[in-house]
Short mmCIF file of the C-alpha atoms (twelve columns), coordinates in Angstrom:
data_MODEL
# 
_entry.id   MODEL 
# 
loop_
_atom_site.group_PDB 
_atom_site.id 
_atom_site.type_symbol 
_atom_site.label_atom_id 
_atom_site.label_alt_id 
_atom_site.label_comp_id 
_atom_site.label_asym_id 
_atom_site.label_seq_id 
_atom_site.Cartn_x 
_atom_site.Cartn_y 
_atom_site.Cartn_z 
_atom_site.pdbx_PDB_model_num 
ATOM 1   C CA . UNK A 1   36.684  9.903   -31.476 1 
ATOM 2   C CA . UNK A 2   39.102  8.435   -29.191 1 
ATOM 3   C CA . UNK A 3   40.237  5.129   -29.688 1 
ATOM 4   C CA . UNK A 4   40.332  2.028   -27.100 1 
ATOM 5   C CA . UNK A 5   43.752  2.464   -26.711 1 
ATOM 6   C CA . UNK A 6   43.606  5.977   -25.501 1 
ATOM 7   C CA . UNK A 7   40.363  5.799   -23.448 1 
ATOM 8   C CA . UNK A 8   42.109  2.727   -21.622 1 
ATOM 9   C CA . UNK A 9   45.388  4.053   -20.916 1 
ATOM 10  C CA . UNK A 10  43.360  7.216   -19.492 1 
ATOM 11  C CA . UNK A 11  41.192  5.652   -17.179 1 
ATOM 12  C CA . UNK A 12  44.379  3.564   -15.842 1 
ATOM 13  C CA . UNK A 13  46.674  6.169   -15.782 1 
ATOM 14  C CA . UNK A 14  43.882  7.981   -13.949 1 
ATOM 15  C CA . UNK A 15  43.773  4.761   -10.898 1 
ATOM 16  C CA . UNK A 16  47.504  4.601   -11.245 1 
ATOM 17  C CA . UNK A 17  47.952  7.929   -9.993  1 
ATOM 18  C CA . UNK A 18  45.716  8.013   -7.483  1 
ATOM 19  C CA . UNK A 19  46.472  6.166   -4.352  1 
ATOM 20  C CA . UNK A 20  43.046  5.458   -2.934  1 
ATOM 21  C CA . UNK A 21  42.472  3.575   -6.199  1 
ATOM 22  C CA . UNK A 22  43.993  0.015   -5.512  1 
ATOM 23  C CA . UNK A 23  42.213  -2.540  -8.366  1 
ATOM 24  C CA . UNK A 24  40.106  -1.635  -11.581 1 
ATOM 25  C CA . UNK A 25  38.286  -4.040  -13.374 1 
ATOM 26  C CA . UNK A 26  36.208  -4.162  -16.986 1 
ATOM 27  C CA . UNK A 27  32.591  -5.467  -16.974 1 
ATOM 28  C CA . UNK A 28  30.092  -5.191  -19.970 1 
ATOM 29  C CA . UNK A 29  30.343  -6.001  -23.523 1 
ATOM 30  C CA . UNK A 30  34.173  -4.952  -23.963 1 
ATOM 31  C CA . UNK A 31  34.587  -7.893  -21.114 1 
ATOM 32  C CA . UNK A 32  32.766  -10.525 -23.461 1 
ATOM 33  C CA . UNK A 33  34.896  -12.481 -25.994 1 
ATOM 34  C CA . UNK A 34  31.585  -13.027 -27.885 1 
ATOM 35  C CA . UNK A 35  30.195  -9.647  -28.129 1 
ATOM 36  C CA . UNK A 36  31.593  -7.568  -31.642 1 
ATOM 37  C CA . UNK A 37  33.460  -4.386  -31.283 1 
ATOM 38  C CA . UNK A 38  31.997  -1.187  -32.365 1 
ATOM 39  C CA . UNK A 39  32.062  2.703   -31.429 1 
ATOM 40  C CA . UNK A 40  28.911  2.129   -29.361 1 
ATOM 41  C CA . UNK A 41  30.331  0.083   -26.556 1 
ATOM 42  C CA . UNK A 42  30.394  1.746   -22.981 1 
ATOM 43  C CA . UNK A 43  33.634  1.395   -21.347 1 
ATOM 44  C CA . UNK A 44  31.860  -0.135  -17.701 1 
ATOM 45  C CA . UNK A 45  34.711  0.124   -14.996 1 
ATOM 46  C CA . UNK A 46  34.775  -0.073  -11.934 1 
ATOM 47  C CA . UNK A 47  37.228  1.702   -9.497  1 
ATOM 48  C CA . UNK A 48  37.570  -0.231  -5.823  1 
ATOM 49  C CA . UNK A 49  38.737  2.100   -3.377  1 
ATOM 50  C CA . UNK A 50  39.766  2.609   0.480   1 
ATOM 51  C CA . UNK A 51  37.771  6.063   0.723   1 
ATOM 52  C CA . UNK A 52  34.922  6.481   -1.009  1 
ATOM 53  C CA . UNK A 53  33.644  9.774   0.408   1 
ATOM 54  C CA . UNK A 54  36.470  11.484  -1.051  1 
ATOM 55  C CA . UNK A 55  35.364  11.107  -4.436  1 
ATOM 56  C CA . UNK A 56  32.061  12.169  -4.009  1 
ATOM 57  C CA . UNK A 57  32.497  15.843  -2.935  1 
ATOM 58  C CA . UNK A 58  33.013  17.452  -6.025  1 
ATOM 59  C CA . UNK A 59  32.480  16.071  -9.760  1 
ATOM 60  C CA . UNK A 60  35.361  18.402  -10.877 1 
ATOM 61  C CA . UNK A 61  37.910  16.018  -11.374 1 
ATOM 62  C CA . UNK A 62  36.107  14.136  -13.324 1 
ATOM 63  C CA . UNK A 63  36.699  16.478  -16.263 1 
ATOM 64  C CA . UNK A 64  39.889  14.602  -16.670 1 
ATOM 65  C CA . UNK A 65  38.093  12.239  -18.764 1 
ATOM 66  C CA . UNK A 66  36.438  14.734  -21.493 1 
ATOM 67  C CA . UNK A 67  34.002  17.103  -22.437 1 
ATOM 68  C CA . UNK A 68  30.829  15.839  -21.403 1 
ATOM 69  C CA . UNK A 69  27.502  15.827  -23.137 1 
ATOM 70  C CA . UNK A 70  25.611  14.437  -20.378 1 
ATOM 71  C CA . UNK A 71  26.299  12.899  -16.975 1 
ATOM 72  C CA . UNK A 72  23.889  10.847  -14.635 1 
ATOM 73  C CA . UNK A 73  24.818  9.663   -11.434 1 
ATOM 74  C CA . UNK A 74  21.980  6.866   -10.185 1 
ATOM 75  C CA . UNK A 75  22.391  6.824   -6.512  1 
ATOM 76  C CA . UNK A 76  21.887  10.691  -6.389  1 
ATOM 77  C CA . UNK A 77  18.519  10.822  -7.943  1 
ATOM 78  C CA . UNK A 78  15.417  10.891  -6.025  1 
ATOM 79  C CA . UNK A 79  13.364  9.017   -8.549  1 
ATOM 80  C CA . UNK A 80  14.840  5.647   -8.849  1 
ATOM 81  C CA . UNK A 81  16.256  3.712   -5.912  1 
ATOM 82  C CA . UNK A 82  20.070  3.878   -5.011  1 
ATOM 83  C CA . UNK A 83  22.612  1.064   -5.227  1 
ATOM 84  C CA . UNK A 84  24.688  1.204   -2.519  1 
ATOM 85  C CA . UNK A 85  26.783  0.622   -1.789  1 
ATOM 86  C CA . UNK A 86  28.172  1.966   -4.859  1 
ATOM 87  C CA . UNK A 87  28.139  5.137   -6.465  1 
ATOM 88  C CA . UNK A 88  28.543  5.609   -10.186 1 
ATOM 89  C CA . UNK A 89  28.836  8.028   -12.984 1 
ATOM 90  C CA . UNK A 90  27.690  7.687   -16.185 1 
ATOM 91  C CA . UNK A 91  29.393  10.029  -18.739 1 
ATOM 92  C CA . UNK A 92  28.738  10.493  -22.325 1 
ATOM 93  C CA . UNK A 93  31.045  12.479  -24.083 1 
ATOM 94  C CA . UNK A 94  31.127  15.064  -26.632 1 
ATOM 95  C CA . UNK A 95  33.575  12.517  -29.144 1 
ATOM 96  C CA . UNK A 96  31.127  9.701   -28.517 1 
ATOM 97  C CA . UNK A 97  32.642  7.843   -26.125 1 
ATOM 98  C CA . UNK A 98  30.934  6.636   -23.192 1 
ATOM 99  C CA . UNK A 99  31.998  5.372   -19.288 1 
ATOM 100 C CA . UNK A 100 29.929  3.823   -16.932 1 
ATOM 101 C CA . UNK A 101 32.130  4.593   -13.954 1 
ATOM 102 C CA . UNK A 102 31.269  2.662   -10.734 1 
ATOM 103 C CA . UNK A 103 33.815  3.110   -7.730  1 
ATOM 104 C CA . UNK A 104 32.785  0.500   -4.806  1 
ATOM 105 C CA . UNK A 105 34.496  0.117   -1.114  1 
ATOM 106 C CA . UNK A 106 37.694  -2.368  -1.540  1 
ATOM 107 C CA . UNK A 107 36.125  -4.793  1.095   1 
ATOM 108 C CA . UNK A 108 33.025  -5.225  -1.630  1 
ATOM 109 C CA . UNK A 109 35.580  -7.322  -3.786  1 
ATOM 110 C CA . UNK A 110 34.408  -10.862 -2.465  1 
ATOM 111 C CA . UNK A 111 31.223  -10.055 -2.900  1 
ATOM 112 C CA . UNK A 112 31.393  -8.273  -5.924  1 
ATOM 113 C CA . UNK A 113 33.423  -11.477 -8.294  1 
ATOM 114 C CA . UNK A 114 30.562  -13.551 -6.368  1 
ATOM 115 C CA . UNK A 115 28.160  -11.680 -8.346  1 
ATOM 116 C CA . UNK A 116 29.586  -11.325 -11.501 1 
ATOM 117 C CA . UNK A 117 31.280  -13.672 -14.035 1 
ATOM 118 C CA . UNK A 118 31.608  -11.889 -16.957 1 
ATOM 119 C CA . UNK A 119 34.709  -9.294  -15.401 1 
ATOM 120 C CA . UNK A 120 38.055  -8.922  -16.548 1 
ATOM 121 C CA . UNK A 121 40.923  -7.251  -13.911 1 
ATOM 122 C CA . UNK A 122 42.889  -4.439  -15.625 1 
ATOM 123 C CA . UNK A 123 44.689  -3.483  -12.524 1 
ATOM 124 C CA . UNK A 124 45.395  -5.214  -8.970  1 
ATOM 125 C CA . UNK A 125 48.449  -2.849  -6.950  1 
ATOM 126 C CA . UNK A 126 48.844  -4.743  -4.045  1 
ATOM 127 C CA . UNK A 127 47.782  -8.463  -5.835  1 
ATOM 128 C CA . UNK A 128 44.644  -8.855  -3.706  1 
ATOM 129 C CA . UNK A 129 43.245  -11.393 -6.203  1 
ATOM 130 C CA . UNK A 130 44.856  -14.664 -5.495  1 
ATOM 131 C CA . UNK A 131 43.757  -16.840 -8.595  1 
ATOM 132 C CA . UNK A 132 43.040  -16.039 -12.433 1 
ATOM 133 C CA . UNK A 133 40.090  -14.297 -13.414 1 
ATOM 134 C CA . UNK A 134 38.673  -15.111 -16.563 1 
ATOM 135 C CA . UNK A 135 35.468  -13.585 -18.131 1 
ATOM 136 C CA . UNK A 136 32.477  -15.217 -18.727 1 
ATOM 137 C CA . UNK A 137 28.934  -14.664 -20.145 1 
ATOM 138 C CA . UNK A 138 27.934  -17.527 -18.788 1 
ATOM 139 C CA . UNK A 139 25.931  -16.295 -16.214 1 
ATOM 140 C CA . UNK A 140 23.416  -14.646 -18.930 1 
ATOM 141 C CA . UNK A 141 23.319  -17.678 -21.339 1 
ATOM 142 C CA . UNK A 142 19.752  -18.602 -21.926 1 
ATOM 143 C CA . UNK A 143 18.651  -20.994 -19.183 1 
ATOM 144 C CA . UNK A 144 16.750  -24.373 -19.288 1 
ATOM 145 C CA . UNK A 145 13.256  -23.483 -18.087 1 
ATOM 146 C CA . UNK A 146 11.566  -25.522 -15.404 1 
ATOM 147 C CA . UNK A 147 7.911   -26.839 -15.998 1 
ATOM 148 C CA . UNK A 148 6.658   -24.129 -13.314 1 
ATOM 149 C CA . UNK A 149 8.832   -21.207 -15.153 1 
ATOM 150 C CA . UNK A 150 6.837   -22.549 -18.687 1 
ATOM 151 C CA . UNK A 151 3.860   -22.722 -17.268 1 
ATOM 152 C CA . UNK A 152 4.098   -18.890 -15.379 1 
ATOM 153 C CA . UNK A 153 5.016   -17.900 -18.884 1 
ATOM 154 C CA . UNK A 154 1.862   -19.116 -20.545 1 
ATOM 155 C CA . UNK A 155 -0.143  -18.019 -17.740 1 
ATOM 156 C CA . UNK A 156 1.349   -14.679 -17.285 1 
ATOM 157 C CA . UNK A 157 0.856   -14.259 -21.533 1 
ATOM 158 C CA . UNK A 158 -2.734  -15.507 -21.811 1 
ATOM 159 C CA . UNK A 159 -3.766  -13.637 -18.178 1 
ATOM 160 C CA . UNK A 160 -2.788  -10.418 -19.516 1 
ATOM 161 C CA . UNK A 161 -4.017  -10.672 -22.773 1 
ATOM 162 C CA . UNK A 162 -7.784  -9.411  -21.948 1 
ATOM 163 C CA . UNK A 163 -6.168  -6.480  -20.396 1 
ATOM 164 C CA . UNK A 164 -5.297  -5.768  -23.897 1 
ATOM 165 C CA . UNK A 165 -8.506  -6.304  -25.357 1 
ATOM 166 C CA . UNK A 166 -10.132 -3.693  -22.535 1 
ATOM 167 C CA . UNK A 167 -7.742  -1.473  -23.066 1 
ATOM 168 C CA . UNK A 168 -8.997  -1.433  -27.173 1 
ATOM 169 C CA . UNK A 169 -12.745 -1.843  -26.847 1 
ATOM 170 C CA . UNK A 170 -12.386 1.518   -24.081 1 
ATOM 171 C CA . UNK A 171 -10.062 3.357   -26.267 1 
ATOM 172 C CA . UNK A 172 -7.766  3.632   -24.518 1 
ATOM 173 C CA . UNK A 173 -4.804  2.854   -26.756 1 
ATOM 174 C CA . UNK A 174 -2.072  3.761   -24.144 1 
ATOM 175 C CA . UNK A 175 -3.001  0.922   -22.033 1 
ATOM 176 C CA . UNK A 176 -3.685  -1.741  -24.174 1 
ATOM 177 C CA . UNK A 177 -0.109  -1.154  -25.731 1 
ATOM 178 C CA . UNK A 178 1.100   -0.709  -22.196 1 
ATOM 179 C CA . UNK A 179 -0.233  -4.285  -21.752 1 
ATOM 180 C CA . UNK A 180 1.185   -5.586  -25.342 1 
ATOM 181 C CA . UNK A 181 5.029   -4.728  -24.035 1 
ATOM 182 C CA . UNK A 182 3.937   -7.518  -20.941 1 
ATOM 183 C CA . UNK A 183 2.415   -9.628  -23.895 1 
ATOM 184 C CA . UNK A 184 5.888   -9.191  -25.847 1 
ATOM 185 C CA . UNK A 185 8.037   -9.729  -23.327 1 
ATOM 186 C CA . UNK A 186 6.735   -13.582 -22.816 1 
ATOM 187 C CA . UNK A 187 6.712   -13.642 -26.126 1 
ATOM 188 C CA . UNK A 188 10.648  -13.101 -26.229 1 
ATOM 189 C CA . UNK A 189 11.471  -15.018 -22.913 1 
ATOM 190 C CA . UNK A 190 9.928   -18.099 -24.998 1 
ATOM 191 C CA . UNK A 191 11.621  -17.187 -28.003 1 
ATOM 192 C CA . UNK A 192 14.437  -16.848 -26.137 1 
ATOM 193 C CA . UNK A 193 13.892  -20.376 -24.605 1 
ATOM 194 C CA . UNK A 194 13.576  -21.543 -28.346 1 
ATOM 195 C CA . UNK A 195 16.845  -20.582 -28.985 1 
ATOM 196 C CA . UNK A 196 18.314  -22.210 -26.043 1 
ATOM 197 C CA . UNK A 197 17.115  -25.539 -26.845 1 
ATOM 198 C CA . UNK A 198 18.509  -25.287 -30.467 1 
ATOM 199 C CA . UNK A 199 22.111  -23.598 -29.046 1 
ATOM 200 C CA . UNK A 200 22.130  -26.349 -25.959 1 
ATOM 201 C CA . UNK A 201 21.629  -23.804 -23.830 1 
ATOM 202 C CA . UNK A 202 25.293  -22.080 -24.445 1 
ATOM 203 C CA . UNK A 203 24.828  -18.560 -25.430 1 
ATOM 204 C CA . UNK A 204 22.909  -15.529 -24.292 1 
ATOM 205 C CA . UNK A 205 20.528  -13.646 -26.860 1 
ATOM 206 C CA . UNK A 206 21.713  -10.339 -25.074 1 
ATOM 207 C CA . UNK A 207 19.729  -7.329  -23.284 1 
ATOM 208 C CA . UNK A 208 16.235  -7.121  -24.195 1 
ATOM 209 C CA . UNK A 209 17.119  -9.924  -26.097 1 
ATOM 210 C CA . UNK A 210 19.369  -7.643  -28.235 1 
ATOM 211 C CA . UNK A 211 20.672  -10.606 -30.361 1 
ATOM 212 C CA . UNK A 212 17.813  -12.498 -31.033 1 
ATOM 213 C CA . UNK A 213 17.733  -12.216 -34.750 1 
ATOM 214 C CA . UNK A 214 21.098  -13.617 -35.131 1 
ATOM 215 C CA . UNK A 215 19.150  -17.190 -34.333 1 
ATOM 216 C CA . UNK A 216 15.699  -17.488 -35.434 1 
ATOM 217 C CA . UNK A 217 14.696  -17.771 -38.820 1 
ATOM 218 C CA . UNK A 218 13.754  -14.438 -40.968 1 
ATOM 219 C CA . UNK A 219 10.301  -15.928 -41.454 1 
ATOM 220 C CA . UNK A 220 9.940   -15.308 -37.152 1 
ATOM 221 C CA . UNK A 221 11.671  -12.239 -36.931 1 
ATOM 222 C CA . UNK A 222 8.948   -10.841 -39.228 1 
ATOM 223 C CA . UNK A 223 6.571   -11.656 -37.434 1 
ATOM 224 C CA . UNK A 224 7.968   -10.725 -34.330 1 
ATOM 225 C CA . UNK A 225 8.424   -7.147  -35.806 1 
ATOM 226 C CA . UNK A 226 4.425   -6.685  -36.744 1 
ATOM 227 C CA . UNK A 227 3.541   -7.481  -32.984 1 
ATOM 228 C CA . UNK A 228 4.673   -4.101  -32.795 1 
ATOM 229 C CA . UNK A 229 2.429   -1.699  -35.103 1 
ATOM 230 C CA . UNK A 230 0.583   -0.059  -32.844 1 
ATOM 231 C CA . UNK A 231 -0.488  3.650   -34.380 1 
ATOM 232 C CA . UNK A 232 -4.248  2.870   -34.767 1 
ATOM 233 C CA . UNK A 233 -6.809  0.740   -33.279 1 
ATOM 234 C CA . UNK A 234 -6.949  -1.820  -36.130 1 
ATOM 235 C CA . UNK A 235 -3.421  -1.653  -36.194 1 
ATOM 236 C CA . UNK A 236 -3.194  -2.820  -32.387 1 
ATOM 237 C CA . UNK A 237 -6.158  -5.387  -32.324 1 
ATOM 238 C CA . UNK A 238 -4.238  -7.137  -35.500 1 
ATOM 239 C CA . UNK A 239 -0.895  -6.740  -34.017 1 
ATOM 240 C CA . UNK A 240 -2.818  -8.734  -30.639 1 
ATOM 241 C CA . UNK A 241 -4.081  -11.827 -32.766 1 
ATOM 242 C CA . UNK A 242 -0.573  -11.758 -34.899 1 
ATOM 243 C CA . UNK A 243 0.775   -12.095 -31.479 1 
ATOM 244 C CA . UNK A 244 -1.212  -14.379 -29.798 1 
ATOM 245 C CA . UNK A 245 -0.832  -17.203 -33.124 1 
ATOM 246 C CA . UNK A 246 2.809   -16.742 -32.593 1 
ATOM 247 C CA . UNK A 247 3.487   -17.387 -28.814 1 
ATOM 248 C CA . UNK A 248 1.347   -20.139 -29.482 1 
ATOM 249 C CA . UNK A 249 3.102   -21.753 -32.058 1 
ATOM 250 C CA . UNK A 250 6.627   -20.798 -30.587 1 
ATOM 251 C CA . UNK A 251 5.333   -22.049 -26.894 1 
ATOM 252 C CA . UNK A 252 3.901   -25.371 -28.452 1 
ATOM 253 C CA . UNK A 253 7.291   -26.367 -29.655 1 
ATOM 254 C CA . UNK A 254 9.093   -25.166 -26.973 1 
ATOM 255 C CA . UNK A 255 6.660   -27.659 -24.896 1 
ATOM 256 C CA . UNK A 256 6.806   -30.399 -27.465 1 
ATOM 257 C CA . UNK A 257 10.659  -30.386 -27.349 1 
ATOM 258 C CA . UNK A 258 10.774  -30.134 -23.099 1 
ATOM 259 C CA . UNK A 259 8.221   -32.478 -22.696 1 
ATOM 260 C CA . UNK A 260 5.956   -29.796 -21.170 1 
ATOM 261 C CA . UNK A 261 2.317   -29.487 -21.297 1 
ATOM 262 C CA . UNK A 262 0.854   -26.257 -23.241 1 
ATOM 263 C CA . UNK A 263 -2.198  -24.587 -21.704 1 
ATOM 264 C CA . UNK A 264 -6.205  -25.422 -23.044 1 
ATOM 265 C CA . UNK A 265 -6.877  -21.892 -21.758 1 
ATOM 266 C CA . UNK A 266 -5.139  -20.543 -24.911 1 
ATOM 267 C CA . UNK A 267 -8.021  -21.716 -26.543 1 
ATOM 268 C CA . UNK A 268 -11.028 -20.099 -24.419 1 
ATOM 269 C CA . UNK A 269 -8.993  -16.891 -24.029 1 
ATOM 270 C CA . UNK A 270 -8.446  -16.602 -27.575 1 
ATOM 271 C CA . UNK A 271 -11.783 -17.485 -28.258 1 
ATOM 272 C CA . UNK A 272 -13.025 -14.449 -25.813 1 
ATOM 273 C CA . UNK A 273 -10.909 -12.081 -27.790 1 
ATOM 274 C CA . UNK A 274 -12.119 -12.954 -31.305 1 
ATOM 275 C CA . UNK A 275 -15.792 -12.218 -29.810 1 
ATOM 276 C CA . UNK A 276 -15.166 -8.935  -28.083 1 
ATOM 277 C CA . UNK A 277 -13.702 -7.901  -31.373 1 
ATOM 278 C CA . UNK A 278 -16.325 -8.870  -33.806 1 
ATOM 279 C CA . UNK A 279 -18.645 -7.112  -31.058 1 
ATOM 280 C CA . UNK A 280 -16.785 -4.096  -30.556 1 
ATOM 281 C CA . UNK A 281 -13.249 -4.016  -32.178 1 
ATOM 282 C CA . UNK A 282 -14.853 -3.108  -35.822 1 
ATOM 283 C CA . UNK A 283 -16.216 0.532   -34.781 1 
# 
């Protein structure tokens, strides 16, 4: 496998020689101070250029950067929406290495550092950047949520949850689990929230809450995990109440602690489950 060294002198050298590549810049985990270094970090650069079109012609040159195992390039598939007004190339290569190559249009720049904190300049020919740029994950750190965002949270958590129920008592496992991940994910935007009040709001628990487990207690992550067995009926309708007990007691303290009021309808929804399943969850 390559190391850092030589995949970053490549894709540098690589700008350097080319002339419609003026400034390159490093976004992602290898751009965060606070993120650990391993094998599996993508190298995300982006290339800002005066002629885009050029590029996009051929994908022959790209073979500069390695033997590829697979390539995707998002704004030329038909299935998922383009993001112009980039274009990008995601390569994964036969020694394990990774780039998420994005080249945008030079007069993007502005807009582009507007968006984006956490982005460290590796190159800058013609010194377009005026002031120091210093990366930042502050942008994803856990936020302070409003009384309307808790509130959504609970409602969006306790709304769903019959959805999940239907989805058992029909058999039809696919959609109640379909319905669990919606469940789950208010489950970890709380949890999440937890962890910001305890951290004063100063870090970020990651993508899909990635690094979650670094800051609750092992007691929680367990019980976290079981939300997520699945493989039989039983299995799911247990999985529902193990998850319903725990956003509650997680959103209650997150309330307590904010001074926000926690939902009565917990009660009557959770008291509409427990009868649909002594009624029908036991066949």
């Amino acid at each position: 496998m390559r190391t850092e060294k030589e995949m970053m002198e490549l894709i540098l050298s690589t700008a350097q020689e080319d002339e419609r590549i003026r400034l390159v810049t490093l976004e992602g985990s290898r751009a965060n101070v606070n993120v650990p270094k391993d094998e599996f970090q993508d190298y995300d650069i982006t290339y800002f250029v005066t002629d885009m079109g050029s590029f996009l012609g051929s994908d022959d040159w790209l073979d500069r950067f390695g033997e590829r195992i697979i390539m995707q390039k998002p704004e030329d598939m038909e299935l998922f929406p383009p993001h112009e007004p980039g274009f990008s190339y995601l390569m994964l290569f036969t020694d394990g290495n990774r780039i998420d190559l994005t080249f945008l249009p030079l007069i993007e720049l502005d807009d582009y550092l507007q968006r984006d904190k956490l982005v460290k300049v590796l190159l800058d020919k013609d010194g377009i950047i005026a002031r120091e740029v210093i990366p930042t994950d502050e942008d994803y750190h856990v936020k302070k949520p409003s009384p309307g965002q808790y509130h959504d949270c609970c409602n969006e958590f306790w709304w769903v949850t019959p959805y999940v129920v239907k989805g058992l008592c029909r058999k039809e496992i696919l959609f109640a689990i379909a319905h669990m991940d919606i469940l789950r994910s208010e489950l970890l935007r709380m949890m999440a929230w937890k962890v910001g009040i305890e951290t004063g709001f100063s870090l970020s628990v990651g993508k899909n809450c990635k690094y979650l487990e670094r800051y609750v207690s092992a007691e929680l992550w367990d019980r976290l995990l079981s939300t997520y067995r699945t493989d039989s009926y039983e299995s799911a309708w247990q999985s529902l109440f193990l998850c319903l007990q725990l956003f509650r007691d997680v959103s209650k303290e997150v309330g307590e602690r904010l001074g926000y009021v926690y939902p009565d309808y917990d009660e009557r929804v959770t008291a509409y489950t427990e009868a649909v399943y002594q009624k029908y969850g036991k066949d």
